[in-house]
N, CA, C and O atoms as a GROMACS GRO file, in nm:
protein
  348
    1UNK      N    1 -16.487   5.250  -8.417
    1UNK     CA    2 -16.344   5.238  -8.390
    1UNK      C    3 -16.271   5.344  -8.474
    1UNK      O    4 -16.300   5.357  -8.592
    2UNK      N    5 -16.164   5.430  -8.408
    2UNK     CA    6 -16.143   5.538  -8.497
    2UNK      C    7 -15.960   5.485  -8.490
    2UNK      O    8 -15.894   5.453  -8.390
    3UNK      N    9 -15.926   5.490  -8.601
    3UNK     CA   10 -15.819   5.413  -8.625
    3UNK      C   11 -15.676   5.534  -8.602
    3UNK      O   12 -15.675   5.651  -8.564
    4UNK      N   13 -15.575   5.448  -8.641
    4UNK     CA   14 -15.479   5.592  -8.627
    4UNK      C   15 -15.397   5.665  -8.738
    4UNK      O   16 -15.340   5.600  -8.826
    5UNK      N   17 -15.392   5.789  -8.733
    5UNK     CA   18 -15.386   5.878  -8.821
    5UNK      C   19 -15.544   5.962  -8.866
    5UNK      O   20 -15.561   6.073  -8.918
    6UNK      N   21 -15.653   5.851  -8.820
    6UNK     CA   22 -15.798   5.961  -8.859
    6UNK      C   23 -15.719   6.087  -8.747
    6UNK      O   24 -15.638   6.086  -8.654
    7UNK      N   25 -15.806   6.201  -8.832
    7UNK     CA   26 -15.825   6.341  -8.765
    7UNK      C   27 -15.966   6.423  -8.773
    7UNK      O   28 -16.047   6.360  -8.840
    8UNK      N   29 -16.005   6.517  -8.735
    8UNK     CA   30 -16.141   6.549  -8.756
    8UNK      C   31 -16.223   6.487  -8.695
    8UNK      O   32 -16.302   6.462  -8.787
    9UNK      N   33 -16.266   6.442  -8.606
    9UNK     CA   34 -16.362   6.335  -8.513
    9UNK      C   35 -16.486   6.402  -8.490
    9UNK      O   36 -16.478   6.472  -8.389
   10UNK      N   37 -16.566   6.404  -8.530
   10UNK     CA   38 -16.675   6.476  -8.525
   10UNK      C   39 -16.827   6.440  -8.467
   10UNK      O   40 -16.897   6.384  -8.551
   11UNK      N   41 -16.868   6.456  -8.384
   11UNK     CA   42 -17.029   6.385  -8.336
   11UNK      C   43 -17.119   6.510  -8.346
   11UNK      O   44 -17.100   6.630  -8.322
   12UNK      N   45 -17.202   6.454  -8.381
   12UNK     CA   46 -17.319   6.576  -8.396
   12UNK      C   47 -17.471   6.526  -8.338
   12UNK      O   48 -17.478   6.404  -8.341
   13UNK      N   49 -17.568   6.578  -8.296
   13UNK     CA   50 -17.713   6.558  -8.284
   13UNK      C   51 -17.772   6.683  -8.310
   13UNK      O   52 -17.747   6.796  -8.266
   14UNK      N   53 -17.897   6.622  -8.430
   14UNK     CA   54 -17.935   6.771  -8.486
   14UNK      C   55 -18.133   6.670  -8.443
   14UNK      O   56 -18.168   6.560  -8.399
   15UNK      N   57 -18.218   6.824  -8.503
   15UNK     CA   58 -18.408   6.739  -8.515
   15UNK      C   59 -18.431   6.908  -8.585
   15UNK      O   60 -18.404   7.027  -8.565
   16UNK      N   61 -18.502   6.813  -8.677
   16UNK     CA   62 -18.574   6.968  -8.761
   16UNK      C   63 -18.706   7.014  -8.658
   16UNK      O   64 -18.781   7.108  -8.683
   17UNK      N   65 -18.717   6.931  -8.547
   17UNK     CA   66 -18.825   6.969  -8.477
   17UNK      C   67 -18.817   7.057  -8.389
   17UNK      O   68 -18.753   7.024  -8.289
   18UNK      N   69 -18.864   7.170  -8.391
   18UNK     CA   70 -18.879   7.335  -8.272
   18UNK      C   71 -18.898   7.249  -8.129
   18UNK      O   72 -18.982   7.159  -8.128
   19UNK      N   73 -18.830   7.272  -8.026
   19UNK     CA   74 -18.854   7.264  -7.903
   19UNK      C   75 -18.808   7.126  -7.835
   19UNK      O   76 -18.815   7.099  -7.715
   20UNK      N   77 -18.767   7.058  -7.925
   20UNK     CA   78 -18.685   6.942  -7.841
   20UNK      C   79 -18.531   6.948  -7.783
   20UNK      O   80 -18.437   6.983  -7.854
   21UNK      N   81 -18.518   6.915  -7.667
   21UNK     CA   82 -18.375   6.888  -7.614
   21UNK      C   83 -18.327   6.765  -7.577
   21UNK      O   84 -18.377   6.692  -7.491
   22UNK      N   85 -18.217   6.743  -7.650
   22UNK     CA   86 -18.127   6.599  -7.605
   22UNK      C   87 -17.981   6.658  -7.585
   22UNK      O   88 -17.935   6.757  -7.641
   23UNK      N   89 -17.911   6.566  -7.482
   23UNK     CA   90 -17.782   6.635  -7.443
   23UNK      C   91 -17.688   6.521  -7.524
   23UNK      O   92 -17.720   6.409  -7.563
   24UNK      N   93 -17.552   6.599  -7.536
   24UNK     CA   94 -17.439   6.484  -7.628
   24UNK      C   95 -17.337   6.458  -7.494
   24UNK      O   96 -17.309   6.546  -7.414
   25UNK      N   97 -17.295   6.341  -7.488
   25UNK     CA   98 -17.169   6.303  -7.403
   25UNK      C   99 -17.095   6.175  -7.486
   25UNK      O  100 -17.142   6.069  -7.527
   26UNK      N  101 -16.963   6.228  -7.492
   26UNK     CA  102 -16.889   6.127  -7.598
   26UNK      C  103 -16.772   6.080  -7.464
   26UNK      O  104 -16.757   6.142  -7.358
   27UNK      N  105 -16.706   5.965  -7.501
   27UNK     CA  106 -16.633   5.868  -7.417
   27UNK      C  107 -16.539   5.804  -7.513
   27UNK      O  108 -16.551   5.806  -7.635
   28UNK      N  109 -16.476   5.765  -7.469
   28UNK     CA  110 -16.323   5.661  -7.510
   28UNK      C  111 -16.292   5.556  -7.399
   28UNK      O  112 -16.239   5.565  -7.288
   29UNK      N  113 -16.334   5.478  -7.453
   29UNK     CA  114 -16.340   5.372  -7.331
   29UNK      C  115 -16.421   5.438  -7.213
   29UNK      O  116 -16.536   5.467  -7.244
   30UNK      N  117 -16.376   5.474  -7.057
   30UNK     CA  118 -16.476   5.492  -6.998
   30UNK      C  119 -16.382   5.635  -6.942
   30UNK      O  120 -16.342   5.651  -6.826
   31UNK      N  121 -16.368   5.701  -7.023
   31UNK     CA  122 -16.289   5.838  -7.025
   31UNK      C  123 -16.380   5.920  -7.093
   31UNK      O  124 -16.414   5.919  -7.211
   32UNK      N  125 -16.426   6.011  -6.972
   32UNK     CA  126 -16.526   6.136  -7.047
   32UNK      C  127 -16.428   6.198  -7.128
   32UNK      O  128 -16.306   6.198  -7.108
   33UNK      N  129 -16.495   6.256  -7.227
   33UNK     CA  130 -16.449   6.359  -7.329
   33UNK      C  131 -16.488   6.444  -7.386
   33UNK      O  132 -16.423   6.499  -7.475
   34UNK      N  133 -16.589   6.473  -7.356
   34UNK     CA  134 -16.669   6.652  -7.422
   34UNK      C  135 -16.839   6.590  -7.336
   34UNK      O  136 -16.887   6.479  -7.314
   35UNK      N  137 -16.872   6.692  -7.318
   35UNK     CA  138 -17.003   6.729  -7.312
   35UNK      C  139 -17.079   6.820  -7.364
   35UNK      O  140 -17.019   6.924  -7.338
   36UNK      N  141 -17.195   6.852  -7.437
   36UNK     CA  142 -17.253   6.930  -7.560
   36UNK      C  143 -17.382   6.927  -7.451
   36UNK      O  144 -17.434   6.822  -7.415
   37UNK      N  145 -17.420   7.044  -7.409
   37UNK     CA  146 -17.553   7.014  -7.334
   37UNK      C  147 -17.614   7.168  -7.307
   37UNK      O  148 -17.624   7.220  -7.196
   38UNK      N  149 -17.656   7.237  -7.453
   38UNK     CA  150 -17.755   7.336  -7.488
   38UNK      C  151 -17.889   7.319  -7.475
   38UNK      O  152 -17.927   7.213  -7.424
   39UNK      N  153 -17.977   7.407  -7.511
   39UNK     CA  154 -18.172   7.410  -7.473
   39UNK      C  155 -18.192   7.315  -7.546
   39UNK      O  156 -18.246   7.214  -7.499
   40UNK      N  157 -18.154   7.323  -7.686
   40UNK     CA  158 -18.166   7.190  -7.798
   40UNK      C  159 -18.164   7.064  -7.823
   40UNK      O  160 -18.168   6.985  -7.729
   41UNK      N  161 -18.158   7.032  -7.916
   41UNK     CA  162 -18.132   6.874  -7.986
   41UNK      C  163 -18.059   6.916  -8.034
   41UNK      O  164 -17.977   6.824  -8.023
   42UNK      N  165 -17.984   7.030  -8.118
   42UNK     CA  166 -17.841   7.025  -8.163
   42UNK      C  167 -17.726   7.085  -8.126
   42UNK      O  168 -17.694   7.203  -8.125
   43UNK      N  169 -17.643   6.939  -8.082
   43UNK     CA  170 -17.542   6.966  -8.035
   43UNK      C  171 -17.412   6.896  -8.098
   43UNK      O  172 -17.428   6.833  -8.203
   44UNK      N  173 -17.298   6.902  -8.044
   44UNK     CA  174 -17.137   6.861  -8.087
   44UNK      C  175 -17.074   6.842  -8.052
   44UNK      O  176 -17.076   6.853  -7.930
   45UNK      N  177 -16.977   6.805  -8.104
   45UNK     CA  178 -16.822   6.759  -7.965
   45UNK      C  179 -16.728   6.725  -8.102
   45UNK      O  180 -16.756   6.638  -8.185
   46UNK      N  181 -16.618   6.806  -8.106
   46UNK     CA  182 -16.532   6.799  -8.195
   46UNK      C  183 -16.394   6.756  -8.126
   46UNK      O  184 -16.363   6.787  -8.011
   47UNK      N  185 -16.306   6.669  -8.222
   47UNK     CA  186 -16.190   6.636  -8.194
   47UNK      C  187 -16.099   6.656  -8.355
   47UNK      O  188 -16.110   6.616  -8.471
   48UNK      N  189 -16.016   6.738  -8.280
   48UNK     CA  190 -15.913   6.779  -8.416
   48UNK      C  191 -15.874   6.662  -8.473
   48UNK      O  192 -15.908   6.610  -8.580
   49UNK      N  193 -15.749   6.607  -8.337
   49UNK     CA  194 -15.653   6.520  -8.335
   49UNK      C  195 -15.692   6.412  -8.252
   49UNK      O  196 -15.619   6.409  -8.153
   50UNK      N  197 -15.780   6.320  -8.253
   50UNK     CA  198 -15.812   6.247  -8.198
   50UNK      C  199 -15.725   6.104  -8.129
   50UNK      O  200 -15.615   6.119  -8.182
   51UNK      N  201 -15.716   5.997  -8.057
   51UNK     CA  202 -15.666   5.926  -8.014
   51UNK      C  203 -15.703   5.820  -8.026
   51UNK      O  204 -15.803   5.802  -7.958
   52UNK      N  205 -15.658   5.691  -8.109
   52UNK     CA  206 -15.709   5.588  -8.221
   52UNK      C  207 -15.785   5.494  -8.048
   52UNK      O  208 -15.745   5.477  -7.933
   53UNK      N  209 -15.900   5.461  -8.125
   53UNK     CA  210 -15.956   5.400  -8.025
   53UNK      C  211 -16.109   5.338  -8.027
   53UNK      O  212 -16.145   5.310  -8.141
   54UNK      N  213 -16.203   5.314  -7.929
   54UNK     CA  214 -16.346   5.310  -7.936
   54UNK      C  215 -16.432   5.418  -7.862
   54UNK      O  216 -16.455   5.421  -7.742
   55UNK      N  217 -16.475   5.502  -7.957
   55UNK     CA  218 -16.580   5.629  -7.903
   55UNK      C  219 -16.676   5.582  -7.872
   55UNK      O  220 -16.695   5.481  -7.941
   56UNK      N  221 -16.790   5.607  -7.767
   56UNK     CA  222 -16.888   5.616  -7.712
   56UNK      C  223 -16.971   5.735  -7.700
   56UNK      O  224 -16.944   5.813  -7.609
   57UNK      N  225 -17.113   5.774  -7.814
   57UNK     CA  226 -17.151   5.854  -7.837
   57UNK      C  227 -17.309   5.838  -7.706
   57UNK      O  228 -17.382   5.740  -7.725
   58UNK      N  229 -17.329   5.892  -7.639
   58UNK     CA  230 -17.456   5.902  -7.545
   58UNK      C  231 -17.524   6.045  -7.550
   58UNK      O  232 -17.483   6.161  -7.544
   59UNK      N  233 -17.631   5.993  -7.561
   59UNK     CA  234 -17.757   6.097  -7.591
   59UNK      C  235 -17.850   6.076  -7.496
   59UNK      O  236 -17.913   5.971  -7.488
   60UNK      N  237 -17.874   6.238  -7.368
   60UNK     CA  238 -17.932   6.208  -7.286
   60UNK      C  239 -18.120   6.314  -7.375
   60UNK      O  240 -18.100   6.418  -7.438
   61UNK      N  241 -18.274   6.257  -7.358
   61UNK     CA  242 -18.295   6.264  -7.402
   61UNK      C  243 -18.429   6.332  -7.331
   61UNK      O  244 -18.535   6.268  -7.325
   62UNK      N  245 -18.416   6.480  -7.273
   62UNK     CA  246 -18.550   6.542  -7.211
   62UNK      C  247 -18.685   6.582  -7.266
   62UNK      O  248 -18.783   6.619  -7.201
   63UNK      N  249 -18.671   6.567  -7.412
   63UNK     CA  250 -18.811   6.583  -7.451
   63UNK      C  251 -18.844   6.447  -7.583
   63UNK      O  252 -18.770   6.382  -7.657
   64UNK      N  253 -18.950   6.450  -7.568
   64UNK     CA  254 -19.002   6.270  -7.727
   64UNK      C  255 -18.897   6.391  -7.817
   64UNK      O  256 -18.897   6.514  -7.829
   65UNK      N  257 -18.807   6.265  -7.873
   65UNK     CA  258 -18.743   6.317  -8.008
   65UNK      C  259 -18.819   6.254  -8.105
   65UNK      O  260 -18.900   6.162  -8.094
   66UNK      N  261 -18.771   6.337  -8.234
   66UNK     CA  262 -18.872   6.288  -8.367
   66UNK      C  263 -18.777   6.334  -8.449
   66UNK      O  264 -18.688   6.401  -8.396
   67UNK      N  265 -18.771   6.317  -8.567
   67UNK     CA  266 -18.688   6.333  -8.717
   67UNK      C  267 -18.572   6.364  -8.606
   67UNK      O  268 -18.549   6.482  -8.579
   68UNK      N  269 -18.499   6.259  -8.540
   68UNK     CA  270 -18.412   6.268  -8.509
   68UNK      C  271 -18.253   6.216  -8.552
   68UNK      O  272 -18.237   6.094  -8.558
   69UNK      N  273 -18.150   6.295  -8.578
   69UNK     CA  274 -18.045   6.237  -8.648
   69UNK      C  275 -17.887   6.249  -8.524
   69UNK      O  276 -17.864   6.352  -8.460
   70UNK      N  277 -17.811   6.138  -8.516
   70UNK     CA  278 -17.693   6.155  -8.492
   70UNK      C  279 -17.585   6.088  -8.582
   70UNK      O  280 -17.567   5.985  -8.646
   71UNK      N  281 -17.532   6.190  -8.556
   71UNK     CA  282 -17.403   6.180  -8.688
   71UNK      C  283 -17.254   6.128  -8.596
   71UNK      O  284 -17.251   6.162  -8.478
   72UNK      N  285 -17.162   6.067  -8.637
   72UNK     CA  286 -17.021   6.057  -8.597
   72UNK      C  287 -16.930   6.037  -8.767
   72UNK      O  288 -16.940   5.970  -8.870
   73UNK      N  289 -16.869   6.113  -8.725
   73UNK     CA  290 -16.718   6.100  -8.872
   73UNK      C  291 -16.588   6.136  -8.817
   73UNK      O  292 -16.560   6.189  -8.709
   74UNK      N  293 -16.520   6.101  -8.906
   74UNK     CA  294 -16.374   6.149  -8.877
   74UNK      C  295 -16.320   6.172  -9.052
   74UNK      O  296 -16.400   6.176  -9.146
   75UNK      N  297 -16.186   6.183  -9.066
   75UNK     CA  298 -16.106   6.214  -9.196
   75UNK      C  299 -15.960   6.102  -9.159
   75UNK      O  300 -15.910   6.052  -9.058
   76UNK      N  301 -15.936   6.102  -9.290
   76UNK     CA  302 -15.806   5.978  -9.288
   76UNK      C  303 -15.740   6.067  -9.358
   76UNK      O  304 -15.802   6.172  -9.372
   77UNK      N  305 -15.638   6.063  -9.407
   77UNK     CA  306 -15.508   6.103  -9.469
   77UNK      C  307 -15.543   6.014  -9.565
   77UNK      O  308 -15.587   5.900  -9.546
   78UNK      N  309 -15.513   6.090  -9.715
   78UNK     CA  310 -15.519   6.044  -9.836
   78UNK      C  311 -15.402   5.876  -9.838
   78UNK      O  312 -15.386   5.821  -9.729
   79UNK      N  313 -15.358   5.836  -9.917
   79UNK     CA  314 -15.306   5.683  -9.946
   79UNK      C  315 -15.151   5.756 -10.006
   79UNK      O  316 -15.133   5.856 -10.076
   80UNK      N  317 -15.091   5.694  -9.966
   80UNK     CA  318 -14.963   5.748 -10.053
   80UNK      C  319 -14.936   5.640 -10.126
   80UNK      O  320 -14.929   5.528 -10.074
   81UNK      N  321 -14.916   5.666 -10.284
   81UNK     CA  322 -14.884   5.555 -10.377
   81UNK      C  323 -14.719   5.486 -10.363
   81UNK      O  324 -14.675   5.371 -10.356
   82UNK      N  325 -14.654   5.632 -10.364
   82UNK     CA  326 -14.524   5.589 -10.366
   82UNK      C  327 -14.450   5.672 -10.257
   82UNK      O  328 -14.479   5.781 -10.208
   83UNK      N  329 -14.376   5.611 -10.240
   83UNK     CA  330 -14.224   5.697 -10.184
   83UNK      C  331 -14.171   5.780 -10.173
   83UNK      O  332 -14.109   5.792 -10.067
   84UNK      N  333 -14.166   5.850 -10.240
   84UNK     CA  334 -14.111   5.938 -10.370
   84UNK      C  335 -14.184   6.078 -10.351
   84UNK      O  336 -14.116   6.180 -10.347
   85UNK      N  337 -14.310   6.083 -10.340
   85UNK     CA  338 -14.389   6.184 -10.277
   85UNK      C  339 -14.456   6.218 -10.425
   85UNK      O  340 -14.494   6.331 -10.455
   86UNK      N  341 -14.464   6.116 -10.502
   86UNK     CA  342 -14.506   6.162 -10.652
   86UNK      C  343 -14.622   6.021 -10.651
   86UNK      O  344 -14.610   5.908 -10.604
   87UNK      N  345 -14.740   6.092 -10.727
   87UNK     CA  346 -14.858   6.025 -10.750
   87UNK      C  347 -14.838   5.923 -10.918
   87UNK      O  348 -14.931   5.855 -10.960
   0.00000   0.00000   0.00000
């Protein structure tokens, strides 16, 4: 669930292994939103400014994966203590 004000939305699929390919397709509800689909296993789909919600990360998967990793992050805006604009 990527809340609002995150920015930076980031999905990744990486494999230290030579010669495997998996494809990335990310979703928001049932709204395509990037497709990442190189020879590889590593691929991406970046969102600057994202739209507070539930992502759906899918990994289509043409060769046996192994030491396989997928990543998703985003960034929040620091906390403001006060008002005032003073820490």
């Amino acid at each position: 669930e990527v809340p609002v004000g995150a920015y930076d939305l980031h999905f990744e699929t990486s494999s230290s292994v030579p010669g495997q390919d998996a494809d990335l397709t990310v979703l928001r509800g049932s709204q395509f939103l990037c497709q990442s689909a190189g020879p590889t296993s590593d691929e991406q789909c970046n969102f600057p400014n994202p739209q507070p919600g539930t992502y759906t990360a899918i990994v289509d998967a043409y060769t046996t994966l192994t030491n396989f990793t997928i990543l998703g992050s985003y960034s929040l805006p620091p906390d403001e203590i006060f008002t005032d604009g003073f820490d």
